[in-house]
C-alpha positions in Angstrom: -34.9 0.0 -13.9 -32.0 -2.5 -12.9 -28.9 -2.1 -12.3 -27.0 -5.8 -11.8 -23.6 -4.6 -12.3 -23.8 -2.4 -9.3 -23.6 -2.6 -5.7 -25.1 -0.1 -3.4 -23.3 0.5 0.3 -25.3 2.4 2.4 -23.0 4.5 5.5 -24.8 4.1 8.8 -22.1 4.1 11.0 -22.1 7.6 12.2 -23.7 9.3 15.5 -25.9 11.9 15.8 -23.3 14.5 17.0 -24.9 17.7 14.7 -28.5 17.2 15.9 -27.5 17.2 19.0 -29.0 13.4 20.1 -28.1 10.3 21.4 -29.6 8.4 18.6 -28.0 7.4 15.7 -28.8 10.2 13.4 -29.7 7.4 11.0 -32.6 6.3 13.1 -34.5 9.5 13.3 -37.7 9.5 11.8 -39.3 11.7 9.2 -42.6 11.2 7.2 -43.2 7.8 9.2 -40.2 6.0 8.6 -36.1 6.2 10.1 -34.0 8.4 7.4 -32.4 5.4 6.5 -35.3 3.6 5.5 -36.3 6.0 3.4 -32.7 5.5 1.6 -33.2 1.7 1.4 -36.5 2.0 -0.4 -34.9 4.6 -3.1 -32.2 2.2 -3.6 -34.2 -0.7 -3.8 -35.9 0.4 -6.9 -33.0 0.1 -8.8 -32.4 -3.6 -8.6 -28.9 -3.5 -7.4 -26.5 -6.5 -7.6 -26.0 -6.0 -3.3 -26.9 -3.6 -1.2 -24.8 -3.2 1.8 -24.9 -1.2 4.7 -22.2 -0.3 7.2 -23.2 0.2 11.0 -21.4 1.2 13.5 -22.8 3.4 16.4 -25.8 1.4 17.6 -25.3 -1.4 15.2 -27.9 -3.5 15.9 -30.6 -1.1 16.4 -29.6 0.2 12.8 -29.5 -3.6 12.0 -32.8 -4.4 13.1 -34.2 -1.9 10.7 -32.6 -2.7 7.8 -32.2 -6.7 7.5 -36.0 -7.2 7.1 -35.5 -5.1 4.1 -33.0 -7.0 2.2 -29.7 -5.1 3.5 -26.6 -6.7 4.1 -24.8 -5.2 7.3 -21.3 -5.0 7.7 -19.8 -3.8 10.6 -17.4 -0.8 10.8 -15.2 -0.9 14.1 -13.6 1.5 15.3 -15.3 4.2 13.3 -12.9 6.2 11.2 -15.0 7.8 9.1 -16.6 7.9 5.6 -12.6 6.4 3.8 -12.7 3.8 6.2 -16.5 2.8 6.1 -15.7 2.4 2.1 -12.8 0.5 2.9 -14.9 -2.3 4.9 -17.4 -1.8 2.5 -14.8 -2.9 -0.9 -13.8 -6.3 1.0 -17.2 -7.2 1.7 -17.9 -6.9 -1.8 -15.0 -8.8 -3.3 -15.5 -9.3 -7.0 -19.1 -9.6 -6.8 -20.0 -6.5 -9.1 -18.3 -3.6 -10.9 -19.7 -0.6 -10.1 -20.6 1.0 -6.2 -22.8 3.6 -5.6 -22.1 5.0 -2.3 -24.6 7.7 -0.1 -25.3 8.6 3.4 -28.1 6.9 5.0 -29.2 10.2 6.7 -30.6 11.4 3.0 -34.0 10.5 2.6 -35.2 12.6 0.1 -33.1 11.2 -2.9 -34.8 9.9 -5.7 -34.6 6.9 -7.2 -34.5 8.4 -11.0 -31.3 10.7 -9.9 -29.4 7.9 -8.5 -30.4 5.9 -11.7 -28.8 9.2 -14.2 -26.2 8.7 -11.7 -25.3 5.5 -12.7 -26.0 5.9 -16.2 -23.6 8.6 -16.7 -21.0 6.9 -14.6 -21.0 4.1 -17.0 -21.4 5.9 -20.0 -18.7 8.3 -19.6 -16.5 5.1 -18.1 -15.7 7.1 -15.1 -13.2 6.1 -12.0 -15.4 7.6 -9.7 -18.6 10.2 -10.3 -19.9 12.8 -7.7 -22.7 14.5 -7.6 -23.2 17.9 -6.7 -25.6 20.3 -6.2 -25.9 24.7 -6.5 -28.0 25.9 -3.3 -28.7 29.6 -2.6 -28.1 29.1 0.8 -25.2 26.5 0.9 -23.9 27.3 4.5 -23.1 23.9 6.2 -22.3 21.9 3.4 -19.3 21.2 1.7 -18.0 22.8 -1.6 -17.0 22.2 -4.7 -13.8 23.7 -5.5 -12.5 24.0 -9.2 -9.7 25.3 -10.9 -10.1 27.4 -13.9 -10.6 25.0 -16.5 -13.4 24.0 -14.3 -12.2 20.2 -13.4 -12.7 19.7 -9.4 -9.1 20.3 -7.3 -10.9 19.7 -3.9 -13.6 18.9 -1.9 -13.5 21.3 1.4 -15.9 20.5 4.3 -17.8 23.9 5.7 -15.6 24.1 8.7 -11.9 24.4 6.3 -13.7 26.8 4.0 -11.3 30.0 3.0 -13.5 33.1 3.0 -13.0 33.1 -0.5 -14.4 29.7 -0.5 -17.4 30.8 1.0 -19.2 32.5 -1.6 -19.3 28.8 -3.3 -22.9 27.4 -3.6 -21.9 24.2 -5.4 -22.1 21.4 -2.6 -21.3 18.3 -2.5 -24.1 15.5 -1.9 -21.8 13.1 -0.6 -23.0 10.8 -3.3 -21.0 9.4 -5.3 -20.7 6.0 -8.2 -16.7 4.1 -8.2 -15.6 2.0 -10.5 -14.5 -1.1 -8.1 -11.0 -2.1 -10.4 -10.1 1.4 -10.9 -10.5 2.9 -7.4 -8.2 0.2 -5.2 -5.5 2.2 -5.1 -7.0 5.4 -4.1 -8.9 3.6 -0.6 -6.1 1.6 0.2 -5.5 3.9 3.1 -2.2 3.7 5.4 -2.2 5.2 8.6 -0.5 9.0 7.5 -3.8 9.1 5.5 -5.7 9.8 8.7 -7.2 12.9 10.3 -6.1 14.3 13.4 -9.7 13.1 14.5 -8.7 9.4 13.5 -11.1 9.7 10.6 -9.9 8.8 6.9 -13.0 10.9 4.8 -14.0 9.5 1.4 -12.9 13.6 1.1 -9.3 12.6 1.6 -9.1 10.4 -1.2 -11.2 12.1 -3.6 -8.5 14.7 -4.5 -5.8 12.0 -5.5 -8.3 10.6 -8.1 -9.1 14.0 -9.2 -5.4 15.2 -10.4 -5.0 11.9 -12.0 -8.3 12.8 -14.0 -8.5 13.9 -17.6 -12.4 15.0 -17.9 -15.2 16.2 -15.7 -18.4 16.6 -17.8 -21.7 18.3 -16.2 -24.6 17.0 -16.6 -27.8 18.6 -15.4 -30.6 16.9 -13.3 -32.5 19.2 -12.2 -31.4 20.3 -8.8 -28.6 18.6 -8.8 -25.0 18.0 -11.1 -23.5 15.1 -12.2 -19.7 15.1 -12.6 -18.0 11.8 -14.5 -14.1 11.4 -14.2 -12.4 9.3 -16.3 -9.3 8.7 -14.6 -6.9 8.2 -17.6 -4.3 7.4 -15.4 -5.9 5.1 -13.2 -5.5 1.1 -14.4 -8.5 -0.2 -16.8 
């Protein structure tokens, strides 16, 4: 499989605040490798245009690991979060490629083949931006899908914001995603309002204004996980 038309940006900017460590939770180790390793490798079997990751909380320890492997580091500083990292990510990238696939670095069990439907469908549905998802039995921790009724996505709503309505959700979001470069710009062009209260501008926060401005969401199922394409009618070509 190849995929020159895309760039992949890695995010391995962030601390290791939830498992309760002083190493970046991107360097921890499973199966014999850092998390982040195990990313690298997935991604590298897909013969991206670029492949860029963005450090942040002990860059060049993160660094170290992942420029013998090919990776591109860009540096994310301060650290405001996933919206920002993408940001620094866009200008690195310039016009080099048409497509991004954006995941965490802390995910080291993706496969290769579900990042490669991922970008299929993303292109052949001509998507702005594609998320996939995923419906757990136990999805407590993650963040949710919501949907209106027609079933399109009105918001994404970290674990923390859910509504006890919102609760009984298991649809999850991976925090995965495929953007169409051109058609995106205006949705990560970020001014300072579009902040958090913790300084943090979330791809989250910018995924509902592409969302109402879409005009189709289609599922498409690989096994465990979904794959939503949306077209973005409204945003420019």
């Amino acid at each position: 499989m190849a995929l020159p038309d895309f760039a992949v940006v890695i995010l391995a900017a962030g601390k290791g605040t939830r498992l309760k460590s002083s190493l970046a939770k991107v360097l921890h180790r499973a199966g014999g490798r850092t998390l982040v390793e195990h990313v690298v490798r997935a991604c590298q079997r897909l013969k991206p245009r670029a492949m860029i990751a963005v450090v942040g909380h002990q860059a060049d320890d993160v660094s170290s690991i992942l420029k013998p492997l090919g990776v591109q580091i860009i540096l994310q500083e301060p650290q405001r979060g996933t919206g920002h990292a993408m940001l620094v990510a866009r200008r690195a990238l310039g016009s080099r490629v048409k497509y991004a696939m954006v995941l965490p670095g802390d995910a080291p069990l993706v496969r290769s083949e579900t990042l490669a439907e991922l970008a299929r469908l993303h292109q052949q549905h001509a998507a702005a931006a594609t998320i996939l998802s995923a419906e757990l039995a136990q999805p407590a921790g993650y963040g949710r899908i919501v949907r209106r009724q027609d079933g399109n996505v009105e918001a994404i709503v970290e674990d923390a914001a859910l509504t006890d309505d919102q609760r009984s959700i298991n649809e999850i979001n991976s925090s995965i995603y495929a953007f169409t470069l051109m058609r995106i710009a205006s949705f990560i062009s970020l001014t300072p309002s579009a902040f958090s209260a913790q300084g943090e501008a979330p791809c989250k926060l910018s995924l509902p204004r592409m969302l109402t401005k879409s005009s189709v969401a289609i599922r498409e199922p690989i096994w465990p996980v979904w794959i939503w394409p949306f077209a973005g009618a409204n945003a420019p070509n």
